[in-house]
C-alpha positions as CSV (number, residue, x, y, z in Angstrom):
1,X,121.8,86.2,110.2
2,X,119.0,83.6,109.9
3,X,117.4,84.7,113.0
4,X,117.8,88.7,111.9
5,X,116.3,87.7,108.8
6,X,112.8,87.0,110.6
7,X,113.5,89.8,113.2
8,X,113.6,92.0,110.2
9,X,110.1,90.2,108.3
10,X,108.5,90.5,111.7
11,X,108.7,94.4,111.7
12,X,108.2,94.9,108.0
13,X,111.9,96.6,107.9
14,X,110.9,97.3,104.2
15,X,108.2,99.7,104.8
16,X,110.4,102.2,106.4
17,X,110.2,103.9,103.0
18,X,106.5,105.3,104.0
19,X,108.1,107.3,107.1
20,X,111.5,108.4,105.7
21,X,110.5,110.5,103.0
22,X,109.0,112.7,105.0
23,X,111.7,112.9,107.5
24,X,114.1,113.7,104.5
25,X,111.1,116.2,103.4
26,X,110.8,117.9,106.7
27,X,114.7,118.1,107.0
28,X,114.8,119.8,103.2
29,X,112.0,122.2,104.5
30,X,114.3,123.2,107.4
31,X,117.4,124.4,105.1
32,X,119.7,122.8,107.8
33,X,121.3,119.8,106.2
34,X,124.4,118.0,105.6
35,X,125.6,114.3,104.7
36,X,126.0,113.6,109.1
37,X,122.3,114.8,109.5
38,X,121.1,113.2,107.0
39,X,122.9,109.9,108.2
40,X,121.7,110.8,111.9
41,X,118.1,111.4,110.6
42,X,118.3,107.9,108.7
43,X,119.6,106.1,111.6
44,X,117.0,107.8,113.9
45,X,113.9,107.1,112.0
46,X,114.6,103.5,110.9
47,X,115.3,102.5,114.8
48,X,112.3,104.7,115.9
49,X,110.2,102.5,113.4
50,X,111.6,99.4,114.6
51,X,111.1,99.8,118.0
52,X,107.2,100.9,117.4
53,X,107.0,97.5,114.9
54,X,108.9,95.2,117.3
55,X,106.5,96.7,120.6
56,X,103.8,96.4,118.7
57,X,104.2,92.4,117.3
58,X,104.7,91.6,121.3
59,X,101.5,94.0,122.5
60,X,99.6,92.4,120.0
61,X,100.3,89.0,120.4
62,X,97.4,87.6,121.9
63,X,95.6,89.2,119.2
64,X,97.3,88.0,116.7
65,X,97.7,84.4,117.6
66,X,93.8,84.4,117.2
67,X,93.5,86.6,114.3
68,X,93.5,84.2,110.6
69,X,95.0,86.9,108.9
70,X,98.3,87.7,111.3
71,X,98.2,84.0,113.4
72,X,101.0,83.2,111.0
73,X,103.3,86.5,111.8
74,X,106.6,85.4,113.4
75,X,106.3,85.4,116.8
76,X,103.0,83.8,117.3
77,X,104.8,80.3,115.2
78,X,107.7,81.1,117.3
79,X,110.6,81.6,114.3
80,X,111.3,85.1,116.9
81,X,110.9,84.0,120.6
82,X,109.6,86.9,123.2
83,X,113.6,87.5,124.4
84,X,114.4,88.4,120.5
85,X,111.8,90.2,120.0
86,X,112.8,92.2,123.5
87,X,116.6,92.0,122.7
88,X,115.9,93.7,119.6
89,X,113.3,96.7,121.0
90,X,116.0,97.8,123.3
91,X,118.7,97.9,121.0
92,X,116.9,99.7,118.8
93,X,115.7,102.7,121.4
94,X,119.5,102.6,122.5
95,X,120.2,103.5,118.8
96,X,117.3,105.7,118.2
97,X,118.5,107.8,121.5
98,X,121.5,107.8,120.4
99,X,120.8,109.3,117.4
100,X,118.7,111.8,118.5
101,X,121.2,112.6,121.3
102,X,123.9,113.5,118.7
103,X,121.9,115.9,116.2
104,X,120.7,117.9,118.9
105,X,119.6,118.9,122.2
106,X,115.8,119.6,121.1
107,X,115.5,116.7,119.2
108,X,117.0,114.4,122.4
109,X,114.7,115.9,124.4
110,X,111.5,115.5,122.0
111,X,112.8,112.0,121.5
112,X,110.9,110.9,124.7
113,X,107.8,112.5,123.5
114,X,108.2,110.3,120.2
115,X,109.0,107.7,122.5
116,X,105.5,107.9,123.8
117,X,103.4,108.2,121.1
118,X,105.8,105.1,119.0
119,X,104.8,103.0,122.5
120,X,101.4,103.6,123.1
121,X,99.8,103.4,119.7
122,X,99.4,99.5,119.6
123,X,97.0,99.7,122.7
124,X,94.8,102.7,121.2
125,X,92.9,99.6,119.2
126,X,91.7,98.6,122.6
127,X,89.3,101.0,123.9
128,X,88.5,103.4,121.1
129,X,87.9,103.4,117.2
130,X,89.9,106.7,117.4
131,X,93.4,104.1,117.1
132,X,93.3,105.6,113.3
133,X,94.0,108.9,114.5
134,X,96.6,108.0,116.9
135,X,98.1,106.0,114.3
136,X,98.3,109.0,111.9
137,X,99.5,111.1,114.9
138,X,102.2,108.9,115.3
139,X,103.7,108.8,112.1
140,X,103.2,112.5,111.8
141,X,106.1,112.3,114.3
142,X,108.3,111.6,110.9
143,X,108.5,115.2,109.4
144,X,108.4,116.8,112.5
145,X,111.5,114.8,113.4
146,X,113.3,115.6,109.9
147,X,112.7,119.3,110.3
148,X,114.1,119.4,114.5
149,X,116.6,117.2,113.9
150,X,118.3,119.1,111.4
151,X,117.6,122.8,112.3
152,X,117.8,122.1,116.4
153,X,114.7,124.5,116.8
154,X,110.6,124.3,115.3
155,X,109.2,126.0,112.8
156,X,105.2,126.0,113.3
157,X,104.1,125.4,109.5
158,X,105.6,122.0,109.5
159,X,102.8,121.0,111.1
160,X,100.8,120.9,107.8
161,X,102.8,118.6,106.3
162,X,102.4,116.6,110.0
163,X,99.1,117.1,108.9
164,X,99.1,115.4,105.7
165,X,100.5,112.5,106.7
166,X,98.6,112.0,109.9
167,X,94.7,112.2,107.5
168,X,97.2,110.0,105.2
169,X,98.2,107.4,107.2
170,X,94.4,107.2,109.4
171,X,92.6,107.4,106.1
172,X,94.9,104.2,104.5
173,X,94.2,102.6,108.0
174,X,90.7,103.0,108.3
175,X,90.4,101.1,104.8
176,X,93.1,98.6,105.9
177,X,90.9,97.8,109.0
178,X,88.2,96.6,106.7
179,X,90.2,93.6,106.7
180,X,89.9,92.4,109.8
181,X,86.0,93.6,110.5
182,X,84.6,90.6,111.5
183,X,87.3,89.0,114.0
184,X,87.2,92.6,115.7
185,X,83.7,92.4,115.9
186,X,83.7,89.5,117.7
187,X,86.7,89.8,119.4
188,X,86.4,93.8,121.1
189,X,88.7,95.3,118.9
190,X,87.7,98.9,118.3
191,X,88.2,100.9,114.6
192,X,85.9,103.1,112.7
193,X,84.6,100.3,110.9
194,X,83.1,98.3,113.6
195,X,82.1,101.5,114.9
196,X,80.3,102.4,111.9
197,X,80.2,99.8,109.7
198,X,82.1,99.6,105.7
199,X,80.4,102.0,104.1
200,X,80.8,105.1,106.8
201,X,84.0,103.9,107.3
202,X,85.6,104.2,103.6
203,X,83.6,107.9,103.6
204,X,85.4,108.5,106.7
205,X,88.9,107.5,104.7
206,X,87.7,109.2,101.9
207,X,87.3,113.0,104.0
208,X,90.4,112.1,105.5
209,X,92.5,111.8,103.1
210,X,91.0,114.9,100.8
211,X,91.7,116.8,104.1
212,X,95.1,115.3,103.5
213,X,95.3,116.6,100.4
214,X,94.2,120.1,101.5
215,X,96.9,120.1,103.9
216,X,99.8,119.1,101.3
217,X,98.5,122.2,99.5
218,X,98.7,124.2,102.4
219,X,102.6,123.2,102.6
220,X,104.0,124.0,99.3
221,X,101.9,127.2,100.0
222,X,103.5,128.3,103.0
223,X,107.2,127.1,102.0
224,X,107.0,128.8,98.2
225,X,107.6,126.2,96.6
226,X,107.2,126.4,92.8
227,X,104.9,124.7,90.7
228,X,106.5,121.4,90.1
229,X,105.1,120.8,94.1
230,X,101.6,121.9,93.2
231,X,101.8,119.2,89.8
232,X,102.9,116.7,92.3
233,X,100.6,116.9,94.5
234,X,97.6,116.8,92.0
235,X,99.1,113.6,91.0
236,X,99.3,112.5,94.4
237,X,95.6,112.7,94.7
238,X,95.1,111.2,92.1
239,X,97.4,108.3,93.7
240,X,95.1,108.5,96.8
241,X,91.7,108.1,94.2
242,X,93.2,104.7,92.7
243,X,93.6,103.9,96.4
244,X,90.0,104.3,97.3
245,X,89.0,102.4,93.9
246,X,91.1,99.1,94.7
247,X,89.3,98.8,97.9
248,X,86.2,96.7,97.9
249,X,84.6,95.9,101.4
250,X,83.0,92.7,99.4
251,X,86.4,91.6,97.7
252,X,89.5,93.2,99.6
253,X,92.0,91.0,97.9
254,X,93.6,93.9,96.1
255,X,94.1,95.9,99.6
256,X,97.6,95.1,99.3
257,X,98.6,96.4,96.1
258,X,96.5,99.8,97.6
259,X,98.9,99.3,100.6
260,X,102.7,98.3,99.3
261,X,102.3,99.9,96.3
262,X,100.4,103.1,95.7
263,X,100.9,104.1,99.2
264,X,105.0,103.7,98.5
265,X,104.3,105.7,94.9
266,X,103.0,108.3,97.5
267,X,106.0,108.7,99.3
268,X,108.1,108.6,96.5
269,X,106.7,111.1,94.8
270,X,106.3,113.5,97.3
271,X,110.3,113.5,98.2
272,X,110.5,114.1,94.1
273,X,108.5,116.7,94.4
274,X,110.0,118.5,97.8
275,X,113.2,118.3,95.9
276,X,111.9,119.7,93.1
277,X,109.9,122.1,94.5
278,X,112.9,123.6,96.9
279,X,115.5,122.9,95.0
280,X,114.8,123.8,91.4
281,X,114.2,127.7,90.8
282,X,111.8,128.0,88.0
């Protein structure tokens, strides 16, 4: 139990909140639900996430043995050795599979497309300051997995709430890069703000996330929802402008309170409001 205590700190098992509300979202959106899919879609999203967290602490080792911010993550002080850390990846792709495999044959079969995108994103960081993007991408994976694991087939409008959370997610990163500006600038790491420096790059999170915004509209557009989604959503922006304010590039100790907590207001709100919004007939 000790030793699954700092497997679990080592992935940030916590912050699986920011990827299942929209899994539960894009399942809602679908109609196609039940207490097993919803267990299925659980089990699924919080092994996908911990095999994308556990990859990337051992891709990113190297880096983050040298890094002052992250030289004090698990496995480079070695409380989670390299065969723990490996132990625990495949375990959790045998569970995420597994998962997958028993809601349905499309979402098996997308699985290894997911499977992709969860593995490759740590290396994106080394030759392009696109990794933001791909990051987003990634995560966008989470509502498109809620919706095809619980109706077996796609539906082409989820893609704007895919949308959302991919100019979510990239904007929040592109800030959260600020962070580590200077050891990527002397160390070859690429992001948007060693690419353009701290004040493109917070405009560049700024446009993304009010092209976020636009797409959340889009969404309760296209689904009808009623106006308790619309209410929510203004008040998610809002959310997303005491973000941008908490962020100084000269004084970024507040980044984390932008991070754990109005990012996990986000989410919570926005599964309030899908319910709402779908399930309340006014």
């Amino acid at each position: 139990m000790y030793k699954l205590k700092h497997i679990l700190s080592m992935i940030k098992f916590e912050h699986s909140i920011f990827a299942l509300p929209f899994a539960y979202i894009g399942m809602l959106l679908s109609n196609h639900y039940n207490v097993r899919i919803l267990i299925l879609i659980t089990i699924a999203m919080v092994s996908a996430r911990s095999v994308a967290m556990a990859l990337n602490r051992i891709i990113d080792y190297e880096i983050d043995k040298r890094n002052p911010r992250t030289k004090n993550r698990e496995l480079p002080i070695g409380k989670v050795k390299f065969k723990e850390a490996w132990i625990f990846t495949i375990f959790s792709l045998i569970v995420f599979e597994l998962a997958a495999y028993l809601l349905n044959p499309l979402a098996f079969k997308l699985s290894f497309v997911a499977l992709f995108f969860l593995i490759t994103y740590s290396y994106t960081k080394r030759f392009t300051w696109l990794c933001h993007i791909y990051l987003g991408i990634t995560d966008a994976i989470a509502p498109l997995g809620g919706f095809v694991g619980a109706a077996g087939y796609l539906d082409m409008n989820i893609f704007y709430l895919a949308l959302f959370v991919a100019f979510w997610i990239g904007g929040f990163d592109i800030l959260y890069a600020l962070q580590d500006l200077e050891f990527d600038l002397k160390n070859g790491v690429y992001s948007i703000p060693v690419k353009f420096g701290p004040d493109f790059a917070r405009l560049f999170a700024a446009l993304f996330h009010l092209i976020a915004f636009v797409f959340l509209l889009i969404t309760i557009y296209v689904y009808k929802l009623n106006y308790i989604a619309y209410i929510g959503a203004f008040l998610v922006l809002g959310l997303l402008i005491v973000e941008h304010l908490l962020v100084d590039p000269k004084d970024l100790k507040k980044i984390n309170i932008a991070f754990f907590n109005i990012n996990s207001y986000i989410s919570i709100v926005l599964i309030g409001v899908f319910l709402l919004g779908r399930l309340i007939n006014v």
